[in-house]
C-alpha positions as CSV (number, residue, x, y, z in Angstrom):
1,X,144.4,188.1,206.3
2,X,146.1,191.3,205.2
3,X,144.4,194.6,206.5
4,X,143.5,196.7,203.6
5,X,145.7,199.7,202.5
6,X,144.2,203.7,202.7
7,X,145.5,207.0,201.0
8,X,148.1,207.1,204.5
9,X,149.9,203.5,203.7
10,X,149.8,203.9,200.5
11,X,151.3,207.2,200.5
12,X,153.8,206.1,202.8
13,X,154.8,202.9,200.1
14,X,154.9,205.2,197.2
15,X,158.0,207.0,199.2
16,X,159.7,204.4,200.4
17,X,159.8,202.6,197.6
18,X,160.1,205.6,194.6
19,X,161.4,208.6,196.9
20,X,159.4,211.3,197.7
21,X,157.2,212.9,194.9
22,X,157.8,217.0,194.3
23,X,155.1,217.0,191.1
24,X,152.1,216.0,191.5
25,X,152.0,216.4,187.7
26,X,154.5,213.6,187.4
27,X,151.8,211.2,188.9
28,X,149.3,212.8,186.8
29,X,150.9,211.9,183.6
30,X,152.1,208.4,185.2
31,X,148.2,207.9,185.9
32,X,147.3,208.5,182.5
33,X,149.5,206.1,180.9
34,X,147.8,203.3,183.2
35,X,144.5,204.7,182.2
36,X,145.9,203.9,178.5
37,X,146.8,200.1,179.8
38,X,143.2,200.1,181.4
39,X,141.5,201.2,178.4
40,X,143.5,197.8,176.6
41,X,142.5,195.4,179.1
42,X,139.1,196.7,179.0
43,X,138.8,196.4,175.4
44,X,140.6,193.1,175.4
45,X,138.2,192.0,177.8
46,X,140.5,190.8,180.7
47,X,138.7,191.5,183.9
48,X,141.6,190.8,186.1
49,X,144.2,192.7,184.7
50,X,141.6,196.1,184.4
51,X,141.3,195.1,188.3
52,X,145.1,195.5,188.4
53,X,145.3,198.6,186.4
54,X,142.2,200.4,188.1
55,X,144.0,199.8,191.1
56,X,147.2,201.1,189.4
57,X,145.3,204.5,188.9
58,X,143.8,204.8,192.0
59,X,147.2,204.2,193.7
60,X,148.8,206.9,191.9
61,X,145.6,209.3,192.4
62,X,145.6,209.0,196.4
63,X,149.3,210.1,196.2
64,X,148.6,213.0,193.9
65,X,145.6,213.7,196.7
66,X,148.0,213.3,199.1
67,X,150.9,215.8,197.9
68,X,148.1,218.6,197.3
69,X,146.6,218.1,200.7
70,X,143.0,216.2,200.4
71,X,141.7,212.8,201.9
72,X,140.1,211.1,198.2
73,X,137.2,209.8,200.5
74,X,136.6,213.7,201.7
75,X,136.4,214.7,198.1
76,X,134.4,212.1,196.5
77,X,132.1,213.2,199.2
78,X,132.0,216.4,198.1
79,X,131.6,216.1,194.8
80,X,129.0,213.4,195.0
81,X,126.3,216.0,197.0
82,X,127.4,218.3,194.3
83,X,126.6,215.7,191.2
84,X,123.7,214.5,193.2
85,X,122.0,218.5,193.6
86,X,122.9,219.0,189.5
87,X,120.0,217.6,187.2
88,X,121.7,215.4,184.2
89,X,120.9,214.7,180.3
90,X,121.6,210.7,180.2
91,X,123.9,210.0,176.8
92,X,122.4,206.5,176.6
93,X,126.2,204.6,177.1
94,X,126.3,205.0,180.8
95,X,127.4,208.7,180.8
96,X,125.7,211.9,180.9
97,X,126.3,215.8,181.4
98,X,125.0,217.8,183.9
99,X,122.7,220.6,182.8
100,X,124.2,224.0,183.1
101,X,122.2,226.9,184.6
């Protein structure tokens, strides 16, 4: 059974196999162009390959966490007791916005 990869061995991949990232706006605009090839296999329906892609996203995001210095788990953290203290207006398609003030 392979042991599951983290932020750390994935990190540690990224570098060995790509070289060492100085931007973390380079992985930024890499991440958005798989959130484009997401968006198509979610509108296409294919369920595997938006597996695939999410993962291609989050891979790229725990490096960008990574170069500016966060653990991903920490920070979802965070920001969850912070979305869960907001009150929200429900659009109706799964998404909302918090209400401000």
């Amino acid at each position: 059974m392979e042991s599951a990869e983290d932020q750390k061995s994935i990190t540690i991949w990224g570098e060995e196999t790509f070289g060492p990232a100085i931007n973390p706006a380079v992985l930024v605009a890499r991440a958005r162009l798989e959130m484009e090839e997401l968006m198509e296999a979610v509108e296409a329906g294919d369920h595997a390959a938006a597996a695939l892609e999410t993962a291609d996203v989050f891979i790229l995001l725990y490096r960008v966490a990574t170069l500016c210095g966060f653990e991903v788990d920490e920070a979802v953290t965070r920001k969850m007791a912070i979305n869960r203290a907001r009150r929200w207006t429900p659009k109706g398609d799964g998404t909302g916005s918090h209400i401000k003030g």
